[in-house]
C-alpha positions, 0 to 999 in steps of 0.5 A, a space after each residue: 500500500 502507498 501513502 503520502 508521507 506528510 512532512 513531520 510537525 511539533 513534537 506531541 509525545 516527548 519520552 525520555 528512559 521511561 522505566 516500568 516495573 510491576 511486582 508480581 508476588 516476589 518477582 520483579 517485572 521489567 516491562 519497560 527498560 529505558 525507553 526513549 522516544 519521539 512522536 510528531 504530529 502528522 506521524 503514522 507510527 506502528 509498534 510492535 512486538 512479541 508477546 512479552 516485548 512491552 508494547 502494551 506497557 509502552 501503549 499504556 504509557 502513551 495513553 497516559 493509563 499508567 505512569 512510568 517507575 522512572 523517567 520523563 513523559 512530556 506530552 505537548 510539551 507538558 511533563 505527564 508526572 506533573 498532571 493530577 488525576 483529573 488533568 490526566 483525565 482530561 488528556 485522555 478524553 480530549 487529547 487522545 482518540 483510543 481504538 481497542 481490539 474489543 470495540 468497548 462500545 455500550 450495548 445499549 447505546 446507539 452509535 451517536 449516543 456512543 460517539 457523544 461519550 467522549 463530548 459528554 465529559 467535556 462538557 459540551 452542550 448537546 446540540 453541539 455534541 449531537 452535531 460533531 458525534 453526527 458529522 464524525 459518523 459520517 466521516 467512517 462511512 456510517 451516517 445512515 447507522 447512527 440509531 444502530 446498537 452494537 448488537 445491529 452493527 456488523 464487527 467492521 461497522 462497530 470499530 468504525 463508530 469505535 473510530 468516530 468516538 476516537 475521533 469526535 474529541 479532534 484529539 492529538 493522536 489516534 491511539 489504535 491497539 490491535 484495530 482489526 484483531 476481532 475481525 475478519 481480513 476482508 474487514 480489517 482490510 477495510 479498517 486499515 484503509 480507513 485509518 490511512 484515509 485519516 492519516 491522509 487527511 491530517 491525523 496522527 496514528 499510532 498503531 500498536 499490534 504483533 502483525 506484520 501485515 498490520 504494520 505495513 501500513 504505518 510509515 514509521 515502524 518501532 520494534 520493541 524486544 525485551 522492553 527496549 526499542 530494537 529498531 526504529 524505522 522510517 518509512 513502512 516494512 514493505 519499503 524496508 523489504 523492498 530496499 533490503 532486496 535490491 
C-alpha cells in the first residue's frame, strides 16, 4: 500500500528512559527498560512486538493509563508526572482518540449516543455534541447507522463508530491497539484503509499490534524486544523489504 508521507510537525509525545516495573508476588517485572522516544504530529507510527516485548506497557504509557517507575513523559510539551488525576483525565478524553481490539462500545447505546461519550465529559452542550458525534459518523462511512446498537452493527461497522468516538474529541493522536484483531481480513482490510484515509487527511496514528501485515501500513515502524526499542524505522516494512532486496 502507498501513502503520502506528510512532512513531520511539533513534537506531541516527548519520552525520555521511561522505566516500568510491576511486582508480581516476589518477582520483579521489567516491562519497560529505558525507553526513549519521539512522536510528531502528522506521524503514522506502528509498534510492535512479541508477546512479552512491552508494547502494551509502552501503549499504556502513551495513553497516559499508567505512569512510568522512572523517567520523563512530556506530552505537548507538558511533563505527564506533573498532571493530577483529573488533568490526566482530561488528556485522555480530549487529547487522545483510543481504538481497542474489543470495540468497548455500550450495548445499549446507539452509535451517536456512543460517539457523544467522549463530548459528554467535556462538557459540551448537546446540540453541539449531537452535531460533531453526527458529522464524525459520517466521516467512517456510517451516517445512515447512527440509531444502530452494537448488537445491529456488523464487527467492521462497530470499530468504525469505535473510530468516530476516537475521533469526535479532534484529539492529538489516534491511539489504535490491535484495530482489526476481532475481525475478519476482508474487514480489517477495510479498517486499515480507513485509518490511512485519516492519516491522509491530517491525523496522527499510532498503531500498536504483533502483525506484520498490520504494520505495513504505518510509515514509521518501532520494534520493541525485551522492553527496549530494537529498531526504529522510517518509512513502512514493505519499503524496508523492498530496499533490503535490491
Amino acid at each position: 500500500m502507498s501513502l503520502t508521507t506528510r512532512p513531520p510537525g511539533p513534537v506531541v509525545i516527548d519520552i525520555e528512559n521511561i522505566t516500568k516495573e510491576y511486582v508480581m508476588g516476589e518477582e520483579i517485572v521489567r516491562a519497560l527498560r529505558g525507553v526513549t522516544l519521539q512522536i510528531r504530529r502528522n506521524e503514522y507510527l506502528a509498534i510492535m512486538g512479541p508477546s512479552g516485548s512491552g508494547k502494551s506497557t509502552l501503549m499504556n504509557m502513551l495513553g497516559c493509563l499508567d505512569t512510568p517507575s522512572s523517567g520523563r513523559y512530556e506530552f505537548n510539551g507538558r511533563n505527564v508526572a506533573d498532571m493530577d488525576d483529573d488533568e490526566l483525565a482530561a488528556i485522555r478524553n480530549r487529547e487522545i482518540g483510543f481504538v481497542f481490539q474489543t470495540f468497548n462500545l455500550l450495548p445499549r447505546a446507539t452509535s451517536l449516543r456512543n460517539v457523544e461519550l467522549p463530548l459528554i465529559y467535556a462538557g459540551v452542550d448537546p446540540e453541539t455534541r449531537q452535531d460533531r458525534a453526527k458529522q464524525a459518523l459520517v466521516d467512517v462511512g456510517l451516517g445512515d447507522r447512527i440509531h444502530h446498537k452494537p448488537n445491529e452493527l456488523s464487527g467492521g461497522q462497530r470499530q468504525r463508530v469505535a473510530i468516530a468516538r476516537a475521533l469526535v474529541n479532534n484529539p492529538s493522536i489516534i491511539l489504535a491497539d490491535e484495530p482489526t484483531g476481532n475481525l475478519d481480513s476482508k474487514t480489517g482490510d477495510e479498517i486499515m484503509a480507513l485509518l490511512a484515509d485519516l492519516y491522509e487527511r491530517g491525523n496522527t496514528i499510532i498503531l500498536v499490534t504483533h502483525e506484520r501485515d498490520i504494520a505495513v501500513h504505518a510509515r514509521r515502524t518501532i520494534h520493541l524486544r525485551d522492553g527496549l526499542i530494537e529498531t526504529d524505522q522510517a518509512g513502512s516494512i514493505s519499503d524496508f523489504a523492498a530496499a533490503t532486496a535490491s
